[in-house]
VMD Tcl script that builds the backbone (N, CA, C; Angstrom):
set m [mol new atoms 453]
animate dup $m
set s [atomselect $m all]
$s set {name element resname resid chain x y z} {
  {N N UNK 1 A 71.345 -45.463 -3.759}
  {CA C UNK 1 A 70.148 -45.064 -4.388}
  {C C UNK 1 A 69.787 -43.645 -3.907}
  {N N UNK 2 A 69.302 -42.840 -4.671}
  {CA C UNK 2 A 69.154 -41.426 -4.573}
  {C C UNK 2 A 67.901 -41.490 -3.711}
  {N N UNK 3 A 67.261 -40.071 -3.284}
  {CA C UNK 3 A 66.131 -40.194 -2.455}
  {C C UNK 3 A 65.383 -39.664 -3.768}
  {N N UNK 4 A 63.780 -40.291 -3.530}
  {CA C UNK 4 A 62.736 -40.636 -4.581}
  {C C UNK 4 A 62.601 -38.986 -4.730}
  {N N UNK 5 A 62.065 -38.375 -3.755}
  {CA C UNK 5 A 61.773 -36.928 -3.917}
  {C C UNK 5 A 61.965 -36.045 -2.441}
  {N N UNK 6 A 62.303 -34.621 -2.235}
  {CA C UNK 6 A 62.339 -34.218 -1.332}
  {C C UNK 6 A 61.524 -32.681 -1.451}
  {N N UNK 7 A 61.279 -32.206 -0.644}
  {CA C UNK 7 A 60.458 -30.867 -0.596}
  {C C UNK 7 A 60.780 -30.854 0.532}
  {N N UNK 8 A 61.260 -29.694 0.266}
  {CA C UNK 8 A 61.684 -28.430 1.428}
  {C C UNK 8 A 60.171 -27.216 1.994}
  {N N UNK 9 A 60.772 -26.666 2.877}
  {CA C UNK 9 A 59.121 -25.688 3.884}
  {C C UNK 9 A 59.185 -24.639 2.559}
  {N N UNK 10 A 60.356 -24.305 1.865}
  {CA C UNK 10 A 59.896 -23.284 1.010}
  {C C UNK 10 A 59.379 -23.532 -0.768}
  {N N UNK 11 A 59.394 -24.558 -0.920}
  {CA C UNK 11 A 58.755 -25.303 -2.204}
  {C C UNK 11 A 57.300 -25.331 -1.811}
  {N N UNK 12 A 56.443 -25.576 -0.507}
  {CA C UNK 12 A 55.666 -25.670 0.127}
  {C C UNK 12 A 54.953 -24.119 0.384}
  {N N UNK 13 A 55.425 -23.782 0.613}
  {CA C UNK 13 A 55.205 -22.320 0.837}
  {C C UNK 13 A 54.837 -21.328 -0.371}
  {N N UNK 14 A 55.695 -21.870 -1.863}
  {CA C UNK 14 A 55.533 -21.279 -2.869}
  {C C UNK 14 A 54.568 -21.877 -3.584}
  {N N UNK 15 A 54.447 -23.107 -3.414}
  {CA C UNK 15 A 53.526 -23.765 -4.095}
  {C C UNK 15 A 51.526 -23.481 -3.200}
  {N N UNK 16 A 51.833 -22.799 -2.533}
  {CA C UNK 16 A 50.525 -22.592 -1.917}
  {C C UNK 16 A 50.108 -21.835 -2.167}
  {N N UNK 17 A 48.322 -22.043 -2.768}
  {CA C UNK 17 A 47.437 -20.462 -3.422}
  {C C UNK 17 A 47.609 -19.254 -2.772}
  {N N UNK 18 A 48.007 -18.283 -3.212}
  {CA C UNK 18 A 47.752 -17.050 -2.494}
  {C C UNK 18 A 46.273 -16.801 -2.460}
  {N N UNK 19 A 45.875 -16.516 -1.607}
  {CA C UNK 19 A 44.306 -15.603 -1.575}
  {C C UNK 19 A 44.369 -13.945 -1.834}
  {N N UNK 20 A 43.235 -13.927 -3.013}
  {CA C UNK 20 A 42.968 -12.567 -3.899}
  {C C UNK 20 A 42.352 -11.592 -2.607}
  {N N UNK 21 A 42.956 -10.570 -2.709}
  {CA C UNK 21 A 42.108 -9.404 -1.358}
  {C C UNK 21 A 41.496 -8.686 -2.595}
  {N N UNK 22 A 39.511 -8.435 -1.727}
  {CA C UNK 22 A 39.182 -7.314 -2.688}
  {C C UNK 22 A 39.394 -6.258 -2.387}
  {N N UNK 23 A 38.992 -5.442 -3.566}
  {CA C UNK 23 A 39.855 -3.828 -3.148}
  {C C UNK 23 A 38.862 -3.293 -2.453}
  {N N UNK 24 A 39.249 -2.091 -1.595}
  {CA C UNK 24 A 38.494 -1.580 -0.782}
  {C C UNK 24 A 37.730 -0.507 -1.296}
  {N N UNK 25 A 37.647 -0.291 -2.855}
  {CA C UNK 25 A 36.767 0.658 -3.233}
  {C C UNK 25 A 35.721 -0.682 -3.329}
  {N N UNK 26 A 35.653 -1.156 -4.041}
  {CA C UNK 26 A 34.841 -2.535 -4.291}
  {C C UNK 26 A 33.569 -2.567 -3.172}
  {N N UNK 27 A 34.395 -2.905 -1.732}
  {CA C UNK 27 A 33.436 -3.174 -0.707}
  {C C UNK 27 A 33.030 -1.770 -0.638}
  {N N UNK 28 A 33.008 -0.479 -0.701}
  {CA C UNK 28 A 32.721 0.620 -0.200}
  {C C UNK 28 A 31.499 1.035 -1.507}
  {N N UNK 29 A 31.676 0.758 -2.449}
  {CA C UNK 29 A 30.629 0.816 -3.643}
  {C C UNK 29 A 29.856 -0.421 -2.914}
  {N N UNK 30 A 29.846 -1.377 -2.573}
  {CA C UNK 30 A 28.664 -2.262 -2.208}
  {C C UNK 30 A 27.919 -2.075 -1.128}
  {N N UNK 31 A 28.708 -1.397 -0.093}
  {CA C UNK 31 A 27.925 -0.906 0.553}
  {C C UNK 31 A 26.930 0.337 0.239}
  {N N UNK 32 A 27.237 1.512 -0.023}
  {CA C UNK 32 A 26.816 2.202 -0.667}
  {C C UNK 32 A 25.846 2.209 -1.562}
  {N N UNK 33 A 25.598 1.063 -2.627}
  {CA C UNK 33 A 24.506 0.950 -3.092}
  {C C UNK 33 A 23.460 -0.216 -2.108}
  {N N UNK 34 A 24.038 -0.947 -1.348}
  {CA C UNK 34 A 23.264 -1.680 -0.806}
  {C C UNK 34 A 22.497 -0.491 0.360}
  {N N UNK 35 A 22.939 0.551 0.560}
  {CA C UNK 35 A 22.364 1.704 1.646}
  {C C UNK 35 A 21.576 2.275 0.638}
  {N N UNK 36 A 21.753 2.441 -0.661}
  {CA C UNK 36 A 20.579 3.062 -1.347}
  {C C UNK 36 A 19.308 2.578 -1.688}
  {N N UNK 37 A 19.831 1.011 -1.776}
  {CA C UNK 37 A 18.546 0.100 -2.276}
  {C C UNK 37 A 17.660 0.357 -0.734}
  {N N UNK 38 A 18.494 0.124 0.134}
  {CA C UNK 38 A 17.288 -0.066 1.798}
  {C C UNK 38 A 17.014 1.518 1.758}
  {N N UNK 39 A 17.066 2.567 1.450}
  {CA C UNK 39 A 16.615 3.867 1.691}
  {C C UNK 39 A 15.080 3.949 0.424}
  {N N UNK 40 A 15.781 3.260 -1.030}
  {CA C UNK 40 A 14.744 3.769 -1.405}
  {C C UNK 40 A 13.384 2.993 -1.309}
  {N N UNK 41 A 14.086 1.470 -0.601}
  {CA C UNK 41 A 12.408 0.546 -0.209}
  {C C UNK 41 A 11.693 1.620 1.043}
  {N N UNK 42 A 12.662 1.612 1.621}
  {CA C UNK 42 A 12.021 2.373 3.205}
  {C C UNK 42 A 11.323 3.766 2.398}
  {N N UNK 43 A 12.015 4.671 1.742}
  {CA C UNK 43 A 10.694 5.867 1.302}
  {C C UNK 43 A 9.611 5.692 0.677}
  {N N UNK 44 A 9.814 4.641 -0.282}
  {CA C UNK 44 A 8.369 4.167 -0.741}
  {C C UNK 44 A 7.543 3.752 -0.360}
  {N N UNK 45 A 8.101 2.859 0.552}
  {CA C UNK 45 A 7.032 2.468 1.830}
  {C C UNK 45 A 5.948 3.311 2.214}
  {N N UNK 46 A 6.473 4.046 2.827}
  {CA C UNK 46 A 6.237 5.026 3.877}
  {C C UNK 46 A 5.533 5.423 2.909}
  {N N UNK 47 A 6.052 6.341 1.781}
  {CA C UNK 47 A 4.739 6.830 0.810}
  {C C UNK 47 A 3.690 6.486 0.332}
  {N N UNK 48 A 3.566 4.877 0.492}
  {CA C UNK 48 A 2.066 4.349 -0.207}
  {C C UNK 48 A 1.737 3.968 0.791}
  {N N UNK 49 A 1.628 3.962 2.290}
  {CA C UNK 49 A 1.166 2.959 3.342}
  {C C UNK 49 A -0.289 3.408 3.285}
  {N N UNK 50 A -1.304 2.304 3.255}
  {CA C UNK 50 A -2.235 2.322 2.962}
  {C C UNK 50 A -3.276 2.545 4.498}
  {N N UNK 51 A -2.715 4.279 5.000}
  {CA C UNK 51 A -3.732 3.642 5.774}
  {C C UNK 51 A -5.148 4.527 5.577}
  {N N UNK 52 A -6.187 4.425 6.658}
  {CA C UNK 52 A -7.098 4.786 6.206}
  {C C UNK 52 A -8.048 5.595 7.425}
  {N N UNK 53 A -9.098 6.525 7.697}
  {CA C UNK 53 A -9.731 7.107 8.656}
  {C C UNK 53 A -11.211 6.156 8.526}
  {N N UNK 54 A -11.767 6.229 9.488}
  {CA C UNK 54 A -13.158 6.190 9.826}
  {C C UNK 54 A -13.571 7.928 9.184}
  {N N UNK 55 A -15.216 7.770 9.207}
  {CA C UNK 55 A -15.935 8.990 9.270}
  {C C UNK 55 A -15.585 9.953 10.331}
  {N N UNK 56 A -15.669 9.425 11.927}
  {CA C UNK 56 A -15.698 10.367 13.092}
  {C C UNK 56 A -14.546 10.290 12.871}
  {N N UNK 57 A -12.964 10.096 12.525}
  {CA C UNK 57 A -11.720 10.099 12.708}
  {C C UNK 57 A -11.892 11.864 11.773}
  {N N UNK 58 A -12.541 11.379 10.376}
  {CA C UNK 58 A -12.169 12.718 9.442}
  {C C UNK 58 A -13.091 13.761 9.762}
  {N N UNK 59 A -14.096 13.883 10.413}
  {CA C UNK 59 A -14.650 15.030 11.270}
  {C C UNK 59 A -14.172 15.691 12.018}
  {N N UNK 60 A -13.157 14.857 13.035}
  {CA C UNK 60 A -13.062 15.454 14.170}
  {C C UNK 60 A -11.193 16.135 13.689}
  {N N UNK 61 A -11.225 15.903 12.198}
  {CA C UNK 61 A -9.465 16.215 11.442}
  {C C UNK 61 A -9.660 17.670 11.117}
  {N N UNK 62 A -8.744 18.600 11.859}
  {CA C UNK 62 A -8.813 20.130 11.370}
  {C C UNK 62 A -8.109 20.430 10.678}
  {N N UNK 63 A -6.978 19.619 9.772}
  {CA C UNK 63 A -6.112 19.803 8.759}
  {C C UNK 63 A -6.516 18.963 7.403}
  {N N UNK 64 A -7.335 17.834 7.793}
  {CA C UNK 64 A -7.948 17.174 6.846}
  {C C UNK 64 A -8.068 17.385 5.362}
  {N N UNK 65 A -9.327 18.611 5.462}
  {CA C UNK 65 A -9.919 19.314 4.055}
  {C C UNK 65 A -8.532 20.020 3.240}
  {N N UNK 66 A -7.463 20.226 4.136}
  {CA C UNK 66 A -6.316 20.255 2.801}
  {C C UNK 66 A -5.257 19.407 2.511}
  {N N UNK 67 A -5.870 18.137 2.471}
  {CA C UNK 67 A -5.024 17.338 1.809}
  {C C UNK 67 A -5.636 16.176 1.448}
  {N N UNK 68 A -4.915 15.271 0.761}
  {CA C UNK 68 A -5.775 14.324 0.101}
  {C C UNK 68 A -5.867 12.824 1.680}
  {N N UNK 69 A -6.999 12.232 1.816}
  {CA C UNK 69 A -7.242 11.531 2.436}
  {C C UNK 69 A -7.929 10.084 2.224}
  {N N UNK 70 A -8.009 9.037 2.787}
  {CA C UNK 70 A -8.637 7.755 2.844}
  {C C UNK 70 A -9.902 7.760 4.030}
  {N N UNK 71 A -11.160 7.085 3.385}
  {CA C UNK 71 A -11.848 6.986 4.269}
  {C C UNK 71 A -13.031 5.708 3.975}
  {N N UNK 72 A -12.609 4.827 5.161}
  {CA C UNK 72 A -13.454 3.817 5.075}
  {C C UNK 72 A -15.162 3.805 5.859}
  {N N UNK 73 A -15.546 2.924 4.712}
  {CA C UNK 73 A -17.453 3.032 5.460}
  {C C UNK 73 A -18.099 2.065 5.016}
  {N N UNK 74 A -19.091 1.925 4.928}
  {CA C UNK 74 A -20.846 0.707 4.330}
  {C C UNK 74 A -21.428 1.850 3.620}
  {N N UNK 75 A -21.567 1.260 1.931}
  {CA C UNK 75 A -22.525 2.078 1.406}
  {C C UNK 75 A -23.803 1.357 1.941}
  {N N UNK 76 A -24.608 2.940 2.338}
  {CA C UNK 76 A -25.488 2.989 2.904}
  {C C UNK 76 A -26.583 2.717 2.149}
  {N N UNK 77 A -27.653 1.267 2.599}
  {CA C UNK 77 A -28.791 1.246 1.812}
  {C C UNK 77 A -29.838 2.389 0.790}
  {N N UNK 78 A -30.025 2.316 -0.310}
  {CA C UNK 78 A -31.166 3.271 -0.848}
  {C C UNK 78 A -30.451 4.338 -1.309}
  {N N UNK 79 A -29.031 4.733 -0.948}
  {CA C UNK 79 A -28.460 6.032 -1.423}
  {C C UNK 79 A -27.399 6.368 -2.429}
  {N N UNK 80 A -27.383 5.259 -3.519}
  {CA C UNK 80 A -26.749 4.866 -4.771}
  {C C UNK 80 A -27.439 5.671 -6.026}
  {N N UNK 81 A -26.892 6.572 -6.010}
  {CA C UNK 81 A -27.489 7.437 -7.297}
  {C C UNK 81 A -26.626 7.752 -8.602}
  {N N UNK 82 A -26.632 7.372 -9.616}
  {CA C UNK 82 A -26.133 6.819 -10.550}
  {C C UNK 82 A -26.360 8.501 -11.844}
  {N N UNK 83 A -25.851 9.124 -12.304}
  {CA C UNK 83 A -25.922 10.069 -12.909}
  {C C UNK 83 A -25.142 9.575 -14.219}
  {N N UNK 84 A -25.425 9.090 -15.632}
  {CA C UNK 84 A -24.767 8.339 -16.322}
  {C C UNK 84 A -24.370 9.695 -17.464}
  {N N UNK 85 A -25.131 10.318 -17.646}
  {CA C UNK 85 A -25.008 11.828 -18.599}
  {C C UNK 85 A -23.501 12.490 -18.191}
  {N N UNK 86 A -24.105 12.802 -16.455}
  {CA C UNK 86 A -22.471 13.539 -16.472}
  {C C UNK 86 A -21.457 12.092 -15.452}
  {N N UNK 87 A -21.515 10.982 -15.725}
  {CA C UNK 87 A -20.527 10.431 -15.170}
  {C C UNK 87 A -20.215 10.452 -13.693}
  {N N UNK 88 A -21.047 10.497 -13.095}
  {CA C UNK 88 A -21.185 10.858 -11.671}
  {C C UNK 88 A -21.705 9.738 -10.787}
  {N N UNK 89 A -21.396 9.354 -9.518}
  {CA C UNK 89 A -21.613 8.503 -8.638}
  {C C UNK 89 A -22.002 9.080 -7.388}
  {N N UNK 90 A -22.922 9.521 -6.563}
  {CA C UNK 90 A -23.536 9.843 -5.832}
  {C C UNK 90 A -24.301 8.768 -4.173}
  {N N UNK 91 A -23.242 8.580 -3.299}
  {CA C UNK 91 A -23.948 7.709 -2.500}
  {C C UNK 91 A -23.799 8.236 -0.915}
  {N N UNK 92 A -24.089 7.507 0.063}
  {CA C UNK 92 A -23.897 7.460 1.383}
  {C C UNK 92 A -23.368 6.963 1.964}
  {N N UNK 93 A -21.964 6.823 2.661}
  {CA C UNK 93 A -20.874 5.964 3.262}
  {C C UNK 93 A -21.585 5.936 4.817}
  {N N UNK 94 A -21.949 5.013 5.708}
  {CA C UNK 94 A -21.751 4.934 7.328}
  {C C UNK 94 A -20.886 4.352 7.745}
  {N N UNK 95 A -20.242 4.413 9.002}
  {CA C UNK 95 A -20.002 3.409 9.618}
  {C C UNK 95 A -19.948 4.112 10.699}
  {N N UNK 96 A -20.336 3.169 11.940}
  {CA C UNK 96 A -20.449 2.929 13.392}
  {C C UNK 96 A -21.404 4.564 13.752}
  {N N UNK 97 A -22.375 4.426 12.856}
  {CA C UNK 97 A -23.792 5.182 13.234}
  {C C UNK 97 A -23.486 6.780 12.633}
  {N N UNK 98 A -22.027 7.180 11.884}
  {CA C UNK 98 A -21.788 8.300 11.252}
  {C C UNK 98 A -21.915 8.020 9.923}
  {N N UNK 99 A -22.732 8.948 8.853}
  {CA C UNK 99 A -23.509 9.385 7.705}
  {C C UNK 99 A -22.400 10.023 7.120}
  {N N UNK 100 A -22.054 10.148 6.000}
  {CA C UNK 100 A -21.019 11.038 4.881}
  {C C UNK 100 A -21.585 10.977 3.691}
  {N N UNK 101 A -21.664 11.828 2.782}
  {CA C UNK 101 A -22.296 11.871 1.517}
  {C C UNK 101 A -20.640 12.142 0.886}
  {N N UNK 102 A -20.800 11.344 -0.130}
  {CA C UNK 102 A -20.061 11.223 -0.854}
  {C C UNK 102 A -20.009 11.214 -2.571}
  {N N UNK 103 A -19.368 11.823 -3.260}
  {CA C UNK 103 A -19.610 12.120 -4.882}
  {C C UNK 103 A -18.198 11.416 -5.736}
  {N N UNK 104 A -18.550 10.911 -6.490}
  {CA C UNK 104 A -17.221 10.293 -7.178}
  {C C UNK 104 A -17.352 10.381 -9.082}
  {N N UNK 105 A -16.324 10.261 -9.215}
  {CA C UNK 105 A -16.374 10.622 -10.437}
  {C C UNK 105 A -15.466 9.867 -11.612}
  {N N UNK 106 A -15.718 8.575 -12.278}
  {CA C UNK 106 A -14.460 7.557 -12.677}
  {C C UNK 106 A -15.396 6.279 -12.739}
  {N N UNK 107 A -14.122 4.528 -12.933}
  {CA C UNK 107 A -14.629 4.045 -13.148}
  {C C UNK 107 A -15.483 3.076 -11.983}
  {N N UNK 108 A -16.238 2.640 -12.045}
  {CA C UNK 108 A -17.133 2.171 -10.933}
  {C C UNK 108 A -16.963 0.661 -10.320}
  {N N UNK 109 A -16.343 0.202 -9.606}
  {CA C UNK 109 A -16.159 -0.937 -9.369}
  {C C UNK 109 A -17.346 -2.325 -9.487}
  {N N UNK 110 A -16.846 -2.791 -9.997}
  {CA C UNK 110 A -18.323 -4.275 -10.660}
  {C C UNK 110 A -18.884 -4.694 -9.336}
  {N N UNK 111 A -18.019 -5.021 -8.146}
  {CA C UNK 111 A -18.666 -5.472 -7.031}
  {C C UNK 111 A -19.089 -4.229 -5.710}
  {N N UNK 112 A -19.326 -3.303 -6.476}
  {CA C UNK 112 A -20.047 -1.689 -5.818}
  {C C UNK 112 A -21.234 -1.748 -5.835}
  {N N UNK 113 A -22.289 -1.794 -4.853}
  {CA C UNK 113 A -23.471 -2.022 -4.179}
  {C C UNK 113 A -23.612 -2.031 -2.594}
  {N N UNK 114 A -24.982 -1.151 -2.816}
  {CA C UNK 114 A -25.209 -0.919 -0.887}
  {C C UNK 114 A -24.685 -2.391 -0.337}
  {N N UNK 115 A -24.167 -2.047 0.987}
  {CA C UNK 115 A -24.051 -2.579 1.944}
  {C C UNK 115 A -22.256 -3.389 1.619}
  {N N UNK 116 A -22.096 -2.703 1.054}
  {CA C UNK 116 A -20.562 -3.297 0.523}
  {C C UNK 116 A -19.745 -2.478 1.487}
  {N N UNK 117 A -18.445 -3.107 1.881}
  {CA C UNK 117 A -17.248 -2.424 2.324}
  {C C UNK 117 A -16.788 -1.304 1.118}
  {N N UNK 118 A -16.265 0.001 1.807}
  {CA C UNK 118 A -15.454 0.751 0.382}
  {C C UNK 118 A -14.557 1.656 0.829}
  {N N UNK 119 A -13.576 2.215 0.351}
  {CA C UNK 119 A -12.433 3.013 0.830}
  {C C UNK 119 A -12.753 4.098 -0.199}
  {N N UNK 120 A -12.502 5.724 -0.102}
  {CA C UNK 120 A -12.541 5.916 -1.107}
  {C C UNK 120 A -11.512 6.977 -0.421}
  {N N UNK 121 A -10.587 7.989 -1.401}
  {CA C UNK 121 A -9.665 8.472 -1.604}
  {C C UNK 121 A -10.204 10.140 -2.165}
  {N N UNK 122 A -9.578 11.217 -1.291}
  {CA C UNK 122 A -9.600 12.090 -2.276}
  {C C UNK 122 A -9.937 13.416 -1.260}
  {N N UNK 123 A -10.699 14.301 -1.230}
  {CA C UNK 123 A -10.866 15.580 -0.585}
  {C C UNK 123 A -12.569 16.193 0.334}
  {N N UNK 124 A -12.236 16.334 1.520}
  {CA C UNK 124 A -13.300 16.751 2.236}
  {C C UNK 124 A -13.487 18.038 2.393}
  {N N UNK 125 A -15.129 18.022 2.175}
  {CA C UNK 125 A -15.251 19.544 2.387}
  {C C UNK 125 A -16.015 19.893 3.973}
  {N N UNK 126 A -15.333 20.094 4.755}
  {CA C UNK 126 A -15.693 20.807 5.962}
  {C C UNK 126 A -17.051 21.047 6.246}
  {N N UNK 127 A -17.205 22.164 5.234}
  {CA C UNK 127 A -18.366 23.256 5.338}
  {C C UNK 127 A -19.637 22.391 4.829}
  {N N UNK 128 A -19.530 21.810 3.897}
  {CA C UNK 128 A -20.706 20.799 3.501}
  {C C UNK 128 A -20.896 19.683 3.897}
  {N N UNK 129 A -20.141 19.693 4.600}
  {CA C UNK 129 A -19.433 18.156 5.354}
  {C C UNK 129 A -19.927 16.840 3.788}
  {N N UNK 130 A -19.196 17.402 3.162}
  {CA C UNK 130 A -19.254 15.872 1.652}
  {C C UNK 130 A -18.004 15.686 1.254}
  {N N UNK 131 A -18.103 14.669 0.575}
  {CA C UNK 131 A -16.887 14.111 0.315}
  {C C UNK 131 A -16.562 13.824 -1.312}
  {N N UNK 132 A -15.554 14.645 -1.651}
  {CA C UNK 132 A -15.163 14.817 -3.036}
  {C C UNK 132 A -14.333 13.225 -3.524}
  {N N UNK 133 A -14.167 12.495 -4.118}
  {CA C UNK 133 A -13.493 11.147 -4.056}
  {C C UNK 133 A -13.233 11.209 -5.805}
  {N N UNK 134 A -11.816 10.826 -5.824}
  {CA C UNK 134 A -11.109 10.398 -6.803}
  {C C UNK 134 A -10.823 8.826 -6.787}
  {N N UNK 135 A -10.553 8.285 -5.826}
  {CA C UNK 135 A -10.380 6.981 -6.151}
  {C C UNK 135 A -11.676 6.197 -5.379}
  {N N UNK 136 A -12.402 5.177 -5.347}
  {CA C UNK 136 A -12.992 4.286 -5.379}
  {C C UNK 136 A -12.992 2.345 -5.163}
  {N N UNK 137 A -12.765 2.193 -3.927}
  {CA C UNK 137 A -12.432 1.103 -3.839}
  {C C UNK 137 A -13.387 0.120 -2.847}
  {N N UNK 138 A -13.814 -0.689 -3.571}
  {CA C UNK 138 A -15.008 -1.734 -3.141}
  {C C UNK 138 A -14.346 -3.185 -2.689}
  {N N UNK 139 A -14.367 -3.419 -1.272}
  {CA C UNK 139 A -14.045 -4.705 -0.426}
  {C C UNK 139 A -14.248 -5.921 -1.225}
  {N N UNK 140 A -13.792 -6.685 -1.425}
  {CA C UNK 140 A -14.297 -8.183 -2.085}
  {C C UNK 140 A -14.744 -9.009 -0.754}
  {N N UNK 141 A -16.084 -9.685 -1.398}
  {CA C UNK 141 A -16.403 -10.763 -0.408}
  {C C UNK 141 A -15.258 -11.904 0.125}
  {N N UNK 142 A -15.717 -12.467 0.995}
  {CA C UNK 142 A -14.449 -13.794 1.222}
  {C C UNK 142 A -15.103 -14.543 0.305}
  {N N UNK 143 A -14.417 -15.193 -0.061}
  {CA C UNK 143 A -14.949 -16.612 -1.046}
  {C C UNK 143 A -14.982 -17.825 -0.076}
  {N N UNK 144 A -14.675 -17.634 1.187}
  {CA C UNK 144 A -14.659 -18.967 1.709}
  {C C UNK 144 A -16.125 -18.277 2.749}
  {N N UNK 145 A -16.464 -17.833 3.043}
  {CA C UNK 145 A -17.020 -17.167 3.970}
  {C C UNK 145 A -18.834 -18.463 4.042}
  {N N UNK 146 A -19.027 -18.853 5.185}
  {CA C UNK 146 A -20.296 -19.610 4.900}
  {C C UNK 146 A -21.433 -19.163 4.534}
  {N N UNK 147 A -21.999 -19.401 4.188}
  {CA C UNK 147 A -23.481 -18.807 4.040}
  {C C UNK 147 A -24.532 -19.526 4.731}
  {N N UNK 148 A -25.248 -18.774 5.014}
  {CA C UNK 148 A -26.576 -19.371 6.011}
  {C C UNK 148 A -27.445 -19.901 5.093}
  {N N UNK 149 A -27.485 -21.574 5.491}
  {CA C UNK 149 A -28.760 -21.963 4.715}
  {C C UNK 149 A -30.128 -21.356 4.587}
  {N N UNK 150 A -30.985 -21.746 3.701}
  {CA C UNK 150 A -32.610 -20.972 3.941}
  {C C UNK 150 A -33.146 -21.777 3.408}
  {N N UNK 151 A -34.257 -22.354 4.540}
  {CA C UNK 151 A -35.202 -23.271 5.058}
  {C C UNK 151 A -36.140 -23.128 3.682}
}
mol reanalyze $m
mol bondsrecalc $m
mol representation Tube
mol addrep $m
């Protein structure tokens, strides 16, 4: 009787998947764009980072008045002046016992009222010590925040 089947090391050998190599332009394009994608998150970053000055921070700034800046404060009770003819916003920013007059010009945020948190954006003038503002940005309350009952 014959033998049922035999295989030899080189039937074995031929019959086994080769594994595909990728080409080395392949990996060198993936890297390459994967170094572009992390360069261009990292510059954008950096370009919008939101940060921001106090009042005494932008007083005491001697390069300040030429360039565009952020500056956080409390509109100040009573000093909300509303100019609707020429489109104008007129108020008083404090915080931590420093005064800034401030002028804005655009649309007005719905939850903008004394004693509100606000950031506003845009150019100081030194000499008048006021504050020219292009952008306008009003804190939102917490919504979870408690409120004090009243008796």
């Amino acid at each position: 009787m014959p033998p049922a089947l035999t295989i030899t090391e080189n039937d074995i050998k031929e019959k086994a998947p080769q594994r595909k190599r990728i080409p080395l332009s392949f990996i060198l394009v993936g890297i390459a764009l994967l170094g572009a994608m992390v360069y261009l998150v990292y510059t954008n970053t950096q370009a919008n980072a939101a940060y921001y000055m106090t009042i005494n921070e932008l007083r005491q700034c001697t390069t300040c008045s030429a360039q565009t800046v952020r500056v956080a404060g409390v509109v100040k009770e009573g000093s909300v002046v509303r100019n609707d003819q020429q489109g104008t916003l007129q108020f008083a920013m404090t915080d931590g016992g420093q005064e800034m007059h401030v002028t804005y010009s655009g649309v007005i945020p719905d939850i903008f009222r004394p004693g509100v948190q606000v950031v506003v954006e845009g150019h100081y003038n030194q000499q008048g010590s006021s504050f020219q503002a292009q952008t306008l940005l009003a804190k939102c309350p917490s919504k979870f925040q408690s409120m004090t009952p009243t008796p």
